[in-house]
N, C-alpha and C positions, 0 to 999 in steps of 0.2 A: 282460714285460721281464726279460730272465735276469740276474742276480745280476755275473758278467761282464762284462756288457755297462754297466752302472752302474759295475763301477769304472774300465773305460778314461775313460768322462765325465768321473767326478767326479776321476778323476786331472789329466785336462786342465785343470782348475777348481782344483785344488790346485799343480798343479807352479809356476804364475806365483807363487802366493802363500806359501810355503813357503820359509821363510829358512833352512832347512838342508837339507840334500841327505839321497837315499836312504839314510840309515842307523842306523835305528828301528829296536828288536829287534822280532820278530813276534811278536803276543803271540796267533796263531790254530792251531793240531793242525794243523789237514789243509789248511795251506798250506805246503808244505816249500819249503827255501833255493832247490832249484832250478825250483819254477815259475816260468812265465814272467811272473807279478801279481806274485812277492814283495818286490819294492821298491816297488811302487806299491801295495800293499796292507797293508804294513806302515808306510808312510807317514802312507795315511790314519787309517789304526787313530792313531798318535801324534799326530797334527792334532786328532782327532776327531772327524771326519765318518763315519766306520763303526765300530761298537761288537762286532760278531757276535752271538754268542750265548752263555749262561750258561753251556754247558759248553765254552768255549773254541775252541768251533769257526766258522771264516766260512760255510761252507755257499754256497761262491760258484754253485751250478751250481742253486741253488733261484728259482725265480720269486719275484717280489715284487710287493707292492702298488706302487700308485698313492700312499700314505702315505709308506710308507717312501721313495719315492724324493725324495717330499717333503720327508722330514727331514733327508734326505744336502743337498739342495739349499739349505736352510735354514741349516747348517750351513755350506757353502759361502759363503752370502752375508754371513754375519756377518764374513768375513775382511774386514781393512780395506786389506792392501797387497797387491791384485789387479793384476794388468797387464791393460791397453785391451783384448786378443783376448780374457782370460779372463775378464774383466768382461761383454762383448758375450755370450760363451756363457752365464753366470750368468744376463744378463737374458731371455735365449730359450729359458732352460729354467725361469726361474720364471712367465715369462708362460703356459707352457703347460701348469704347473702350480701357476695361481694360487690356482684355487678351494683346492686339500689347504694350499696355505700358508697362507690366511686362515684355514681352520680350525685351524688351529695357534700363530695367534695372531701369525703375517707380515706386515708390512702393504709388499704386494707394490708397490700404485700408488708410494708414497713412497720405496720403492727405486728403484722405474723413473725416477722424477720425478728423485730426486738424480742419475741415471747419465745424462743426459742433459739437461744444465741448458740450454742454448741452442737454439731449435727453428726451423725455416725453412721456413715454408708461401711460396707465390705464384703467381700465374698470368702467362701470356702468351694477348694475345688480339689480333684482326683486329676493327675497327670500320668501320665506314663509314656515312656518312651523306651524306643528300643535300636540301638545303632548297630549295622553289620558290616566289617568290614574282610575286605580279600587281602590277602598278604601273597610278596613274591611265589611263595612255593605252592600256592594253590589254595592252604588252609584257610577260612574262615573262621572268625568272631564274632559275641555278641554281646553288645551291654544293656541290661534293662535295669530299667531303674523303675519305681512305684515313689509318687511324690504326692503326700497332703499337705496343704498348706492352708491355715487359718490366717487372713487379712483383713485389720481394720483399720479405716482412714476417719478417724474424726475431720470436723471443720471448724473453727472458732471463728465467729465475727468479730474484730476489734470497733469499725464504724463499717459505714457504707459503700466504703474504697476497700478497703484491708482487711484480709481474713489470716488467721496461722490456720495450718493445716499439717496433717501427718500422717507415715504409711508404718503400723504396727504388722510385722507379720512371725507366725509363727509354722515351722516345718517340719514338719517327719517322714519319713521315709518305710517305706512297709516293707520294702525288704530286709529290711535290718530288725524285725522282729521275729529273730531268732537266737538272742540270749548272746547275742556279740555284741560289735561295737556299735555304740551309736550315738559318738561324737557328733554326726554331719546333725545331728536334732539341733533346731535352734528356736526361739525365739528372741526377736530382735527390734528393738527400733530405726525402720532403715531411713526416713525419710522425715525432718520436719522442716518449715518454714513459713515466711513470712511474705504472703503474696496480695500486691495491689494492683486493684485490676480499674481502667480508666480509658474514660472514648480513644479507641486506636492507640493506648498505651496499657502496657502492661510491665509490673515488674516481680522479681523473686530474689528472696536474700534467705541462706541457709542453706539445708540438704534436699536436694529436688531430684524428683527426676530430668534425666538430661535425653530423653528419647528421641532422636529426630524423627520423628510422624508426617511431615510433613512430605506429600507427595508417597512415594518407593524407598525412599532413604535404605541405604545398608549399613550405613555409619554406627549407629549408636543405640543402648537401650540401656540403660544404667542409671545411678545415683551419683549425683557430684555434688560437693561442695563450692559455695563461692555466691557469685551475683551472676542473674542475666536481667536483659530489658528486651522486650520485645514490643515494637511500633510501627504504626501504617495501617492503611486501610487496604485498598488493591494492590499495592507493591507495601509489602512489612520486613523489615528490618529486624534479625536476631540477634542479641549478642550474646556471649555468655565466658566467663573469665571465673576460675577455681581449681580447686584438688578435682582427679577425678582416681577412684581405686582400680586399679588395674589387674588386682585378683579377685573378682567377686566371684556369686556364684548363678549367673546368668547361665542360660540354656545354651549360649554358645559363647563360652569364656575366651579371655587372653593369649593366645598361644605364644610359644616363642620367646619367650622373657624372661629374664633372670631375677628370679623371686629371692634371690640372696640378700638382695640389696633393697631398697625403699620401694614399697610395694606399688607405690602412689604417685603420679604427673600430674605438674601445672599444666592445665588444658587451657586453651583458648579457640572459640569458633566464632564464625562470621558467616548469617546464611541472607539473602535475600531472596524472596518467593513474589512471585506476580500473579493476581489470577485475573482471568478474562474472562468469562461467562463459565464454558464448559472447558475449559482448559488451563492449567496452572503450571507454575515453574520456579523450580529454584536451583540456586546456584550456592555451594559454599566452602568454606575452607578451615580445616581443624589443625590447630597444633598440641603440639605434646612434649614437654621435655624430662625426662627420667631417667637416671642412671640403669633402670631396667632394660632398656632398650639393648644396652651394650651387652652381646652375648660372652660375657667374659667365660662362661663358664662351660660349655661344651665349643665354642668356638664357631658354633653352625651361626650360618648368614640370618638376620634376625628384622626387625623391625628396620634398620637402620645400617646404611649403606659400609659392607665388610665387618658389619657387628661392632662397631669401632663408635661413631656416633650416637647422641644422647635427646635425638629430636625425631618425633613424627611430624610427619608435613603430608597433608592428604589433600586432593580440592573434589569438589563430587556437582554433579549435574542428576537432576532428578525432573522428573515431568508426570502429568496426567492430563487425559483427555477421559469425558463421559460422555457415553452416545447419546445418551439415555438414563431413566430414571433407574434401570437396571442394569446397562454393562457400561463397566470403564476400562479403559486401557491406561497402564505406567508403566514406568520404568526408572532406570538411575543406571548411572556408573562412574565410578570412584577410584582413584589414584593415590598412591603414598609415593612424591617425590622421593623422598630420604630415602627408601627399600630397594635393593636389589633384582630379589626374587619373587615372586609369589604377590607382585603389590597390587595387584587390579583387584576388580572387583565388579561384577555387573550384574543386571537381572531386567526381565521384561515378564509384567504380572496380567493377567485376564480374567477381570473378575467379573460373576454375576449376580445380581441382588446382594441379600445378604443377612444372615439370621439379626432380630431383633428381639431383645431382652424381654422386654416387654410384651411385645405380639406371640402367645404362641401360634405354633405353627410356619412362624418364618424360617427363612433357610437362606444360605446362600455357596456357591464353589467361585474356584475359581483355578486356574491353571497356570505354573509359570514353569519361566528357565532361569538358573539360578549361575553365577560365577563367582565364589568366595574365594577369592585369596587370603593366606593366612597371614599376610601381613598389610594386607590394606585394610584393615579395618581394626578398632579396637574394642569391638564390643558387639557383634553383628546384631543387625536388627531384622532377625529371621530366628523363627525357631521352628523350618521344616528340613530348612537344609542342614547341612555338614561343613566343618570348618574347613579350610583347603580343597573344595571338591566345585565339579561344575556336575550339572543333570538338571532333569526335571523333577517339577513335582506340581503334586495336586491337595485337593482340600477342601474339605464341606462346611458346615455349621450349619445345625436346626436349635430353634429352640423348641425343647421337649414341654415345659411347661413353660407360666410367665415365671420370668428373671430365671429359667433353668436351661442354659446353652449345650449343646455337646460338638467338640472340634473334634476332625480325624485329618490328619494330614500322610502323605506318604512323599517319600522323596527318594528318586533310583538317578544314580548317577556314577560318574568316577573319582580316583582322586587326584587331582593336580598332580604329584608326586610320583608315584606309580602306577597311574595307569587303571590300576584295578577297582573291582566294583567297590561301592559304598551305595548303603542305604538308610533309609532311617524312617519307621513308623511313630507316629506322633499323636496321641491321645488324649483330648480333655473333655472334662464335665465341670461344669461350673455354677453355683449356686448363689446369685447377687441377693444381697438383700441391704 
């Protein structure tokens, strides 16, 4: 990179920020008054971003390092009243000369981080599902539904611990574009808060996702309000205490409850995970207390022991082992004390590889067996099976292009209840950006 060519840049980089105009003496020999640099070069020299050389000469037409161009640019950054273009050009020439700035004692990330404090990831995707169910007398049915959904998640940095974050999403439904109803269209703010993240601590105040992820979980996938902390390195500790909505509108909703009354339970969970190399495990236990529980209203046995009782009480065990950089083995199974009937819950997953957003061309399946009871659980964290049913199921994922995903899942099984078939085809494409 010639010598020249560095001062048009770094002039670009100066002139926004530079509270007085061309008219610096030069303090360099062998740039005279009438080159075509010497107000931009004599500029910088008074800013100082370009120093020359000891015997007062700039030497514009000499090569330079990869360093030196580093230290112009270092220089650059340090200005504090940059204008938005030359602030943008600052950041895309220190990103591409990050490594010579850290060596120089830059710290590049934390520039970038301040010059862009508000961030907006989200996807748009195409769902489709289709459930078939067997009834006593032989008949057969079947639900399909077509689901778009527009989602964006800003990011706000508050400082270098705390950021607020939030999940805007917007849905429609294609089968309803046929001059009916179509109430179920929403756009909503489902999720914001206030999250600080700290060596082997972490914390969340507001409406979060409350998804147990961790390991196989069948437990949870949903929105709650309230606090959790979450702390530990190899053994980490969850807590989490708030509202959680108990009619939402998750791929495998609430069953069983009586929507008459307060839609909504105080939730409390407690999970502890350990991981060892290729192998992990948790252990945890959820409550719930809500006048829904109590099946006042058709009288059928419900969450909560003879429909009578105002409390879910669950405890769940979950695991994984990895063989390999491409197959893992999990599992879980989960209990509702308080329920009667229907309160297990279990599954055993085998998975291989697995599509990445990023790479096209990746992929990944995997095959499980599934045990949902409908009252052990308040929010399943599955969306290939069916609510009250045990079976198998399978499922792919490639990515078609980068950031463009496509899931097909299938699930053939029975249903706890009677016996008879249940299925459920399960279809996505996904758009990150």
């Amino acid at each position: 990179m010639k010598k020249t060519l560095v001062s048009a840049l770094t002039t670009a980089l100066v002139v926004g920020a530079a509270s007085t105009t061309f008219a610096a003496a030069n303090p360099f020999s062998d740039v005279p008054a009438d080159h075509w640099a010497y107000d931009a070069v004599s500029q910088l020299a008074a800013d100082g971003v370009i120093e020359g050389y000891g015997d007062t000469t700039f030497k514009g037409d000499r090569n330079i390092t990869r360093y030196e161009m580093a230290q112009m640019i270092a220089k650059a950054m340090a200005k504090t009243n940059v204008g938005s273009n030359d602030k943008a050009l600052i950041d895309k020439l220190a990103a591409e000369f990050s490594d010579e700035l850290n060596n120089l004692g830059v710290r590049v990330a934390n520039l970038e981080r301040n010059a862009d404090m508000v961030k907006w990831n989200g996807e748009a995707r195409y769902t489709y599902t289709s459930e078939r169910h067997e009834y006593n007398d032989g008949s057969k049915d079947r639900k399909n539904k077509d689901e778009l959904l527009l989602r964006l998640e800003p990011t706000a940095e508050v400082n270098a611990n705390w950021h607020v974050k939030a999940r805007i999403d917007a849905k429609t439904y294609m089968d309803k574009d046929n001059g009916g109803d179509k109430s179920d269209d929403t756009a909503k703010l489902k999720r914001v808060w206030a999250q600080g993240d700290y060596k082997n601590f972490q914390t969340k105040l507001g409406k979060f996702g409350v998804a147990t992820a961790y390991d196989k979980s069948l437990m949870l996938n949903d929105e709650a309000s309230g606090a959790a902390v979450t702390f530990g390195n190899k053994l980490k500790a969850s807590v989490f205490a708030g509202r959680l909505d108990l009619k939402d509108d998750s791929t495998l909703d609430t069953a069983g409850v009586n929507y008459g009354v307060d839609q909504a339970a105080n939730f409390q969970s407690v999970a502890l995970t350990y991981g060892l190399g290729k192998a992990s495990g948790t252990a945890a236990y959820y409550n719930a207390t809500s006048d829904a529980f109590k099946d006042t209203a058709s009288k059928k046995v419900g969450y909560s022991k003879d429909g009578k009782e105002d409390t879910f009480g669950a405890w769940e065990v979950a695991g994984s082992y990895r063989f390999d950089k491409n197959v893992a083995l999990g599992g879980a199974y989960i209990k509702n004390e308080k329920a009667d009937s229907y309160n297990k819950a279990g599954m055993v997953q085998l998975d291989y590889k697995g599509a990445q957003k990023a790479n096209k061309g990746t992929w990944g399946a995997y095959v499980a067996y599934r045990h949902i009871g409908e009252f052990a659980v308040l929010d399943a964290n599955q969306d290939d099976a069916l609510l009250n049913t045990k079976g198998w199921a399978v499922g792919a994922n490639y990515t078609l292009f980068k950031n463009t995903v496509a899931n097909i899942k299938y699930f053939n099984g029975k249903d706890l209840q009677s016996d008879k078939d249940a299925e459920k085809l399960f279809g996505r494409v996904e758009f990150f950006f």
